[in-house]
TORMIMAR-678982 format. One record per residue (C-alpha): x, y, z. Coordinates in Angstrom, 1 decimal, decimal comma. Layout:
BEGIN
     c1     c2     c3
      X      Y      Z
...
This chain:
BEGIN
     c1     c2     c3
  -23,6   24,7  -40,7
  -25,0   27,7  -41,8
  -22,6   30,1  -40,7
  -20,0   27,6  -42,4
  -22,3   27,7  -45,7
  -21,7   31,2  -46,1
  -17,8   31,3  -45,9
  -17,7   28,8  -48,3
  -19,6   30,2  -51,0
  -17,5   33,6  -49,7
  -14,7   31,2  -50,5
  -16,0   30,0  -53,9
  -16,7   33,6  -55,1
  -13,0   34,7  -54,8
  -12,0   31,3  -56,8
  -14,1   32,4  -59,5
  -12,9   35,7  -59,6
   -9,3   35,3  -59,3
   -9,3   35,5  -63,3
  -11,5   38,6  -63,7
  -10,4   40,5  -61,4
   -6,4   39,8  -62,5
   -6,1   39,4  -66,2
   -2,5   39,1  -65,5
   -2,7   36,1  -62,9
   -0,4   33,6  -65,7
    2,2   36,3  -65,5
    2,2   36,5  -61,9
    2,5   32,5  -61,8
    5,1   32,8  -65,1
    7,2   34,9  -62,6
    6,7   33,1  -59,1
    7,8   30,1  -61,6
   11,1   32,0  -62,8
   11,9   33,0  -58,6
   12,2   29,2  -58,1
   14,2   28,3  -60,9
   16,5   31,1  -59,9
   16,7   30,3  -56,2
   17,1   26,4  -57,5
   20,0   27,5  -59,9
   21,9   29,5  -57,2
   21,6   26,9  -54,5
   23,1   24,1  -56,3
   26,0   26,7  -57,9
   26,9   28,1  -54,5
   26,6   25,1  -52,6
   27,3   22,0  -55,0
   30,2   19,9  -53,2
   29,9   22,2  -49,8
   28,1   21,8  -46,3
   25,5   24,0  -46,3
   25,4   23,9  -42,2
   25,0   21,0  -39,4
   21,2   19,7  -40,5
   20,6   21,0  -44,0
   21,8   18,8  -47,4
   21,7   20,2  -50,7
   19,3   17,8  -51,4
   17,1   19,2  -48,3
   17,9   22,7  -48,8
   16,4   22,4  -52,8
   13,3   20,4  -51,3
   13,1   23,1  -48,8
   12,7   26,0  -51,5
   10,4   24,1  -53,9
    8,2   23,2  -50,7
    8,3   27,4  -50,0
    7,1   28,2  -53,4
    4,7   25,3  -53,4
    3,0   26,5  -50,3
    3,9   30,1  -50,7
    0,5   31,6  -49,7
    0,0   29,6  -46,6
    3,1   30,1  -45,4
    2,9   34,0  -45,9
   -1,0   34,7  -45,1
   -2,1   37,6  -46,7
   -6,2   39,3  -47,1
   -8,1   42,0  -48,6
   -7,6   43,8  -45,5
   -5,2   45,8  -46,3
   -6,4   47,3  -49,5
  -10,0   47,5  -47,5
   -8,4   50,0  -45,3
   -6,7   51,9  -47,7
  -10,1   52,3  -50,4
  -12,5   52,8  -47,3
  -14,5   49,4  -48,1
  -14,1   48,1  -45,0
  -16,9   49,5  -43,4
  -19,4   47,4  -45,9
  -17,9   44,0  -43,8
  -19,5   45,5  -40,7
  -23,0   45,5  -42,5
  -23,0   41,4  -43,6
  -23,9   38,9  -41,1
  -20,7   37,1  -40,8
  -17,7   37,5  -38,7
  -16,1   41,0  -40,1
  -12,1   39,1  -39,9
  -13,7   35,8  -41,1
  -15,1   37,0  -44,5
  -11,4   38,6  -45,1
  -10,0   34,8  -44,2
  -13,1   33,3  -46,1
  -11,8   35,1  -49,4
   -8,1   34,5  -48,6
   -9,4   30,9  -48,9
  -10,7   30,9  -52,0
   -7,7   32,3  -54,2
   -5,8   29,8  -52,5
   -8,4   27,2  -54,2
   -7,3   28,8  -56,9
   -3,5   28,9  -56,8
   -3,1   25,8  -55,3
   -4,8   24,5  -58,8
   -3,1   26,9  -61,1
   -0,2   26,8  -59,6
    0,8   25,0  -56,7
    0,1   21,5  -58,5
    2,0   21,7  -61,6
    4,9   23,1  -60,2
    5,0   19,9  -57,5
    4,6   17,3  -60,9
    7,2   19,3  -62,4
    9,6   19,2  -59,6
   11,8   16,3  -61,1
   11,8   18,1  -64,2
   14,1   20,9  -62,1
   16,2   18,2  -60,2
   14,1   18,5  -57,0
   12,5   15,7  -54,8
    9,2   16,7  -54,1
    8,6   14,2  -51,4
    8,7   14,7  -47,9
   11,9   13,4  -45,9
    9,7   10,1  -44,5
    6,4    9,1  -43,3
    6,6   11,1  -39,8
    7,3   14,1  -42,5
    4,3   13,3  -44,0
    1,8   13,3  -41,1
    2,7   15,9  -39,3
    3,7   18,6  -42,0
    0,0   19,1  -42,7
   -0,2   20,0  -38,8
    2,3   22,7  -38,5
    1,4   23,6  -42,0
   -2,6   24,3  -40,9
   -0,2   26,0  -37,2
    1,8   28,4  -39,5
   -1,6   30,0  -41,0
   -3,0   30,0  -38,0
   -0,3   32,3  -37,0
    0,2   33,7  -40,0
   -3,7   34,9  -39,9
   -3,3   36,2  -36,2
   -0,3   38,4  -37,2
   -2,8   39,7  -40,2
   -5,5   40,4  -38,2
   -2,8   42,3  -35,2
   -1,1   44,5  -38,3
   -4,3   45,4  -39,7
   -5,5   46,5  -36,3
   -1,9   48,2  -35,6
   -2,6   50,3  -38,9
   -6,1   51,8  -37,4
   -4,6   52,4  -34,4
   -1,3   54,9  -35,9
   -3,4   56,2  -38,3
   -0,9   55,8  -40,3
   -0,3   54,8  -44,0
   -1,4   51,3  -44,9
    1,0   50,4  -47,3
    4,0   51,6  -45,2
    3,2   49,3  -42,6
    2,6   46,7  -44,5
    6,1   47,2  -46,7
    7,6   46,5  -42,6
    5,6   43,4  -42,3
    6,9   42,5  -45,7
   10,3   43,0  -44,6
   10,2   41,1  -41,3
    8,5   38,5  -42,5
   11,2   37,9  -45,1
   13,7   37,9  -42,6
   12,3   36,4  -39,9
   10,3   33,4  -41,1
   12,8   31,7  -43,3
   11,2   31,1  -46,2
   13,1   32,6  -48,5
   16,5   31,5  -46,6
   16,6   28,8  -44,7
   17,1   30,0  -40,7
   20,0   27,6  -40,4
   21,8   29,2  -42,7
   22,5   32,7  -40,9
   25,5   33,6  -39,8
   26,8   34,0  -36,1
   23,7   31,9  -35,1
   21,1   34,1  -35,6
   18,5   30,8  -36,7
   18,5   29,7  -33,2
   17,3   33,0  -31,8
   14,7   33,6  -34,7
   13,3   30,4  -34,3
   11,5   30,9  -31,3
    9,9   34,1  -32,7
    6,2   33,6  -34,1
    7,5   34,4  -37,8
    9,5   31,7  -37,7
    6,4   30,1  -36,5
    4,8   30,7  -39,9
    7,2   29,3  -42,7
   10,4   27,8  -41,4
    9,0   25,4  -38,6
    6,3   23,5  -41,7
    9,3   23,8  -43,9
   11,7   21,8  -41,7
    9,2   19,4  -40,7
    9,2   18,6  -44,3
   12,9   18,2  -45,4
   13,6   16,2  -41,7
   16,1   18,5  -40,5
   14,5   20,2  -37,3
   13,4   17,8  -34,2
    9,3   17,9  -34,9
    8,2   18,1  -31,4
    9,3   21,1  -30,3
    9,2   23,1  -33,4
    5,0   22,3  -33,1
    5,1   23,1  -29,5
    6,8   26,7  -30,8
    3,9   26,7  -32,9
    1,1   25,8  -30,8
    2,3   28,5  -28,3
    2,0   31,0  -31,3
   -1,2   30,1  -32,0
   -2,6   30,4  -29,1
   -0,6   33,8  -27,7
   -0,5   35,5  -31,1
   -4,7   35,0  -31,7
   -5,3   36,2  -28,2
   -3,1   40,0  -28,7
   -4,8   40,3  -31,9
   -8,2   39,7  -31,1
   -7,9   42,2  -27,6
   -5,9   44,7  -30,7
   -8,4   45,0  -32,9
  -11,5   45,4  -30,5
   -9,4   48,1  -28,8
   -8,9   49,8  -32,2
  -11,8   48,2  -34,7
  -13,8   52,0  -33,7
  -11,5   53,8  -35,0
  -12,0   52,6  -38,5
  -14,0   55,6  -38,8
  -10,9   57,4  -40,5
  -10,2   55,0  -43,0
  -13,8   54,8  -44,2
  -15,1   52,7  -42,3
């Protein structure tokens, strides 16, 4: 309980600060707002009176991208680390009494408190106001879309925790490998587009990957138009297999931190 005390106050620190430390957060949410309504726009304009593929309505496919923005920072897990590396802070995580990976989750956390709040909320009671049903597709939606959902960060943190060790061990720059995370991630996971709607295919094959694992499995859960078991199994698997590599990565690498500051 103790240990779990800590992360939660770590938590409830970087809640407080989200404000502080980014003056600018309303603009950031003003914009995130703006890539919804655009994506809403141009999904009903392209694809008002068409299929849109063999499981995915217009109706589903609108749901899907609200639910995306909705859940935007679960479904693409992202912490400090990254800019730890690249200032040379990291090393003062090796000097608190917590779990050096679990602090940078811990504070993850607590701007999620903070979006979800801020953000996350409104744009849910205001989903009617843009033509969307917020709700999931039925009651089996419902129970098990908070499952994969808490599956996708588990993932989602795993593939953190393997890219920031992949970083210490190139010795290379940060940001660059980041920026190819970035750009797998919005390929591969389908939450900006959904996977069935690739061409030749492609979804089927992506699916199985552990991006997909991340966004587009809790996504179809929610809309009904992916069979439920076996997209969680895909998950589980991930979970398991994607946590295991990254915690044998980064105690192969974490002594190298040495050139980044640490």
């Amino acid at each position: 309980m103790k240990t779990l005390t800590k992360y939660w106050h770590t938590a409830l620190l970087s809640a407080a600060g989200q404000v502080g430390d980014n003056p600018l957060f309303a603009l950031d949410y003003l914009l995130r707002l703006l890539r919804v309504g655009v994506l809403l726009g141009l999904w009903q304009v392209l694809l008002q009176g068409k299929p849109t593929g063999v499981e995915l309505s217009l109706g589903q496919l609108l749901t899907y991208t609200l639910v995306a923005e909705i859940f935007r920072e679960q479904l693409n897990c992202r912490t400090q680390l990254q800019y730890a590396l690249w200032e040379g802070s990291v090393g003062s995580y090796f000097l608190r009494p917590m779990s050096v990976f679990g602090q940078f989750a811990a504070r993850m956390g607590g701007e999620w408190l903070f979006g979800l709040a801020c953000f996350s909320l409104p744009l849910a009671l205001a989903a009617p106001l843009l033509g969307v049903n917020p709700l999931p597709a039925n009651a089996r939606a419902a129970l098990l879309f908070p499952l994969s959902l808490g599956l996708a960060v588990a993932v989602g943190l795993a593939l953190e925790l393997f890219f920031g060790a992949l970083v210490v061990r190139l010795e290379h720059n940060v940001y660059n490998a980041y920026r190819l995370r970035d750009a797998l991630t919005v390929l591969l996971s389908g939450a900006l587009i959904p996977l069935e709607l690739l061409p030749w295919d492609l979804g089927r094959f992506i699916g199985w990957l552990p991006f997909a694992a991340t966004a587009s499995a809790p996504l179809r859960i929610y809309v009904g138009s992916g069979d439920a078991g076996p997209l969680l199994w895909c998950q589980a698997f991930w979970a398991v297999i994607s946590w295991i590599l990254a915690r044998w990565f980064w105690r192969l690498n974490r002594e190298r931190l040495v050139i980044h500051g640490g």
